[in-house]
PAGU-241186 format. One record per residue (C-alpha): residue in one letter; x, y, z; residue number from 1. Coordinates in steps of 0.25 Angstrom, whole numbers, padded with zeros to 4 digits. Layout:
residu;c1;c2;c3;num
a;X;Y;Z;NUM $
...
REM end
This chain:
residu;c1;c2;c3;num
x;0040;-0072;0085;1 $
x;0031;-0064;0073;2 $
x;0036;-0052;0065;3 $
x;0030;-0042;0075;4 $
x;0040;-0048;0085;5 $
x;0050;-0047;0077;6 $
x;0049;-0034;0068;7 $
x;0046;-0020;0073;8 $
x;0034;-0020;0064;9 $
x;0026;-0021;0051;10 $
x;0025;-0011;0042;11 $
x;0013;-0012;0029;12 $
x;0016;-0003;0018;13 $
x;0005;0000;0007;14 $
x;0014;-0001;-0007;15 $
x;0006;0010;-0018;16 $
x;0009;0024;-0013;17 $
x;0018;0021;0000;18 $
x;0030;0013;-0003;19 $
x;0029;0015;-0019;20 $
x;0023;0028;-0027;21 $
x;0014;0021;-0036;22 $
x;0001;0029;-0033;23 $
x;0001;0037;-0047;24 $
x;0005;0026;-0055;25 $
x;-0006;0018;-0048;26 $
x;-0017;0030;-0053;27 $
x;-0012;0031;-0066;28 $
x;-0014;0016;-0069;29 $
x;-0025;0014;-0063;30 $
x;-0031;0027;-0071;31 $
x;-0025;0021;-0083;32 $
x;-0031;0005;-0081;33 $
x;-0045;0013;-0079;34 $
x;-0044;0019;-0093;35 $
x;-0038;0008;-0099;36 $
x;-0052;0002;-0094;37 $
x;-0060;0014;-0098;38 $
x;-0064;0017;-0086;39 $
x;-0063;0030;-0079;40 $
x;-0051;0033;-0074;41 $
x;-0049;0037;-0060;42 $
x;-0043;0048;-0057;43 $
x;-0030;0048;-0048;44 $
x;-0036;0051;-0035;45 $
x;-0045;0040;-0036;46 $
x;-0033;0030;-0040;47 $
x;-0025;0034;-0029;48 $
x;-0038;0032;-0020;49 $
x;-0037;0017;-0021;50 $
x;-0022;0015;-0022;51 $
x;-0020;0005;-0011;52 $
x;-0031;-0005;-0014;53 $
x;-0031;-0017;-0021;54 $
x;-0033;-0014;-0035;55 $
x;-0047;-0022;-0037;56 $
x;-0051;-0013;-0025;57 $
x;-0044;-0001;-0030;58 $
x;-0052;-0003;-0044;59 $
x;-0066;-0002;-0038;60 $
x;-0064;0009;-0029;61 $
x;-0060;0019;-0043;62 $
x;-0071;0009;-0051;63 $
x;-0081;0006;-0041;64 $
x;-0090;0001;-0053;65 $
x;-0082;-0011;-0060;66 $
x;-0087;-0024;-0060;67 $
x;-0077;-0035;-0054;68 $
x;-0070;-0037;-0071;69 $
x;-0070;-0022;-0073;70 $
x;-0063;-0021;-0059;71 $
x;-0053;-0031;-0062;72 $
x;-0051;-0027;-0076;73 $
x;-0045;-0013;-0070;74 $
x;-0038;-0019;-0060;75 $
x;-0029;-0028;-0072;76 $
x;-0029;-0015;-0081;77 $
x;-0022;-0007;-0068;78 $
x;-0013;-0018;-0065;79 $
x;-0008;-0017;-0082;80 $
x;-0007;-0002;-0082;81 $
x;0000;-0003;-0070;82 $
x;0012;-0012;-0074;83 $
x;0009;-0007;-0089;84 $
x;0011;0008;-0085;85 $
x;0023;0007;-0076;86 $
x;0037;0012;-0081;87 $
x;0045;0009;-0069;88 $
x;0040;0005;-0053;89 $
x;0035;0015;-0045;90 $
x;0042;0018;-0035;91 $
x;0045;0020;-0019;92 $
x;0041;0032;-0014;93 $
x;0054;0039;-0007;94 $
x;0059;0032;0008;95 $
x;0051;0018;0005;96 $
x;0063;0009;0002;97 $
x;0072;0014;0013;98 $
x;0061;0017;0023;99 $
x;0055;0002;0022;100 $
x;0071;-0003;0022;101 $
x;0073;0005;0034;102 $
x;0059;0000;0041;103 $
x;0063;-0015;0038;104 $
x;0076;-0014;0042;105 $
x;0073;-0009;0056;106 $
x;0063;-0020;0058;107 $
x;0050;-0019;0051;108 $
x;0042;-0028;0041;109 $
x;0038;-0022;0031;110 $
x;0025;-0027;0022;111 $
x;0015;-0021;0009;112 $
x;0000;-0021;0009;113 $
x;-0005;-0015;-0005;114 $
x;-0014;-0014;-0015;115 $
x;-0006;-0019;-0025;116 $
x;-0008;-0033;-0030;117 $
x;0002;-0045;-0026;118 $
x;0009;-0044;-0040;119 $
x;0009;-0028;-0039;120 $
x;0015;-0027;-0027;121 $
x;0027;-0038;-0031;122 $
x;0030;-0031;-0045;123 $
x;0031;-0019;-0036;124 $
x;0040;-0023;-0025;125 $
x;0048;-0030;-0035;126 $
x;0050;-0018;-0045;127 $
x;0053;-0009;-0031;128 $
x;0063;-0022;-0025;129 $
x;0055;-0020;-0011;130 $
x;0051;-0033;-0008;131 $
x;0061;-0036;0000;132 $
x;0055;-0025;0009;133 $
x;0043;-0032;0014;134 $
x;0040;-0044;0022;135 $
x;0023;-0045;0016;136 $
x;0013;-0039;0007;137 $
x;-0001;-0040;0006;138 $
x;-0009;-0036;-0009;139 $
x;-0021;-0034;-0012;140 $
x;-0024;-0042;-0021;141 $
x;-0020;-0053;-0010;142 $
x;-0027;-0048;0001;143 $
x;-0040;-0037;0005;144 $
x;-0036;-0022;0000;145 $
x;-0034;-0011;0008;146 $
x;-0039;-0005;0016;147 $
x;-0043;-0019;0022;148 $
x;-0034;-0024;0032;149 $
x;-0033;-0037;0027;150 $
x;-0019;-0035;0019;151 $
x;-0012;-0028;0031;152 $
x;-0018;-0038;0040;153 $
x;-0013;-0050;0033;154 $
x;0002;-0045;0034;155 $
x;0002;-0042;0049;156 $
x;-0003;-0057;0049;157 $
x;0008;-0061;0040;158 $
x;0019;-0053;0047;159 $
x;0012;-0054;0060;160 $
x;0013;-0041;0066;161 $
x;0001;-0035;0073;162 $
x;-0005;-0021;0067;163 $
x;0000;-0015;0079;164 $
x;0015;-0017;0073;165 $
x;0012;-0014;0061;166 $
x;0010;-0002;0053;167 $
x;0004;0001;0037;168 $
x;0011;0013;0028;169 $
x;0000;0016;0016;170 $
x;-0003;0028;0008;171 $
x;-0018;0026;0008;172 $
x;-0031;0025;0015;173 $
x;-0031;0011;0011;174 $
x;-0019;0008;0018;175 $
x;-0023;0013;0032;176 $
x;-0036;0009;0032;177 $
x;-0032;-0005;0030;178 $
x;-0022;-0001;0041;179 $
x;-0031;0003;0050;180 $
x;-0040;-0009;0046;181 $
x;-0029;-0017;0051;182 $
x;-0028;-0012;0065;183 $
x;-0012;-0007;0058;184 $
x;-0007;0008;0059;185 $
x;-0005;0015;0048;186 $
x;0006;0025;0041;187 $
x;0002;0032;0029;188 $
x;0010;0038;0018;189 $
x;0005;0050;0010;190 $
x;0010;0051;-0003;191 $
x;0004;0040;-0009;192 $
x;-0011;0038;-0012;193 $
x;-0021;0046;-0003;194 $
x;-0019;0058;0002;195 $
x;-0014;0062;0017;196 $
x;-0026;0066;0023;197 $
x;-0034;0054;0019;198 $
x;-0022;0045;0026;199 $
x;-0023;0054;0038;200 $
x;-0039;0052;0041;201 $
x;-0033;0037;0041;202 $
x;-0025;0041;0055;203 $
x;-0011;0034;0050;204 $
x;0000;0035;0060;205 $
x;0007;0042;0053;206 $
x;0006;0050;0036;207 $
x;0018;0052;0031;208 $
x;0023;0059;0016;209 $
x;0037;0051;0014;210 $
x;0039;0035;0018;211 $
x;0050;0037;0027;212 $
x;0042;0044;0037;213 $
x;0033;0031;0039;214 $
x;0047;0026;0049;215 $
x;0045;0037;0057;216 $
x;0030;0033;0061;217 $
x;0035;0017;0060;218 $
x;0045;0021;0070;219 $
x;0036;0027;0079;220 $
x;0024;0018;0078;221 $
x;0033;0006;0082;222 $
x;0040;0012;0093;223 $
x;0025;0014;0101;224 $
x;0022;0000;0098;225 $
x;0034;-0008;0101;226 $
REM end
């Protein structure tokens, strides 16, 4: 007997900008690395543009014109200014904790695909104490970034549930493209990174404005499919 025959379902969250409200410090230290490097600095649009890839990926979409140094050069100088700038963890946006205590209990497994790296993603989950919440995770620095289906692809393999019982929460393009690349069904959330009407043209199941909604549309994914 696998996991799919065992749990209702798998459930893949993106981490930056729908479990945790990163989004602006992310901006503002990526806007500070680039100056701390002399190069022009992005504005926050364009930051919050490529928050959900990896970050070697995220680098050459704002500075498409580094060599393969320069570009790794950034990537370090962010990851500083990152841990440097930071006074305390950022924190989960309002309904995650209880939401994802509620969905575990009642039978799900729970698991993260992100951009962070392997190391970011731990410091976080551990200065949050949510590890205990989920059963895998996939980085980027680990695997291919969004929006290929590589990362989410490797979890159903891991946890070995079909995309069919298995949906993806993200609050970027990035995250239901890889989705969707996957053969998964997405929800998006849109208080995070891009904007609701870019989420819509991706044809989510479902676009929600606060976290505890997303049982709502798990409820009723589910109860069609099982």
């Amino acid at each position: 007997m696998n996991d799919a025959d065992k749990h209702i379902g798998l459930l893949v969250f993106d981490w930056d900008g729908t479990l945790v409200d990163s989004v602006a410090y992310i901006a503002q230290s990526m806007r500070t690395a680039a100056g701390e490097q002399d190069l022009p600095i992005p504005t926050v649009d364009a930051v919050r543009e490529i928050v959900g890839l990896g970050l070697t990926e995220a680098v050459q979409r704002l500075f498409p014109q580094l060599s393969e140094a320069a570009n790794k050069a950034l990537s370090v100088r962010y990851s500083t200014v990152f841990k440097r700038d930071k006074d305390e963890p950022c924190q989960l946006f309002d309904g995650v904790r209880s939401s994802l205590e509620e969905l575990r209990d009642v039978g799900f497994q729970l698991a993260v695909a992100t951009g962070k790296s392997r190391k970011g993603l731990r410091r976080a989950m551990q200065e949050l104490q949510m590890g205990d919440l989920f059963v895998a995770s996939r980085c980027a620095d680990e695997t291919r970034s969004k929006p290929d289906p590589l990362m989410l692809l490797e979890l159903l393999e891991e946890l070995a549930f079909a995309p069919s019982h298995t949906l993806m929460v993200g609050d970027t393009l990035h995250d239901l493209n890889m989705a969707t690349n996957a053969g998964v069904t997405s929800i998006a959330v849109d208080y995070g990174a891009h904007p609701r009407v870019r989420l819509l043209a991706a044809a989510p199941l479902a676009c929600v404005s606060r976290f505890s909604d997303i049982k709502i549309h798990i409820n009723k994914y589910f109860k069609k499919i099982i």
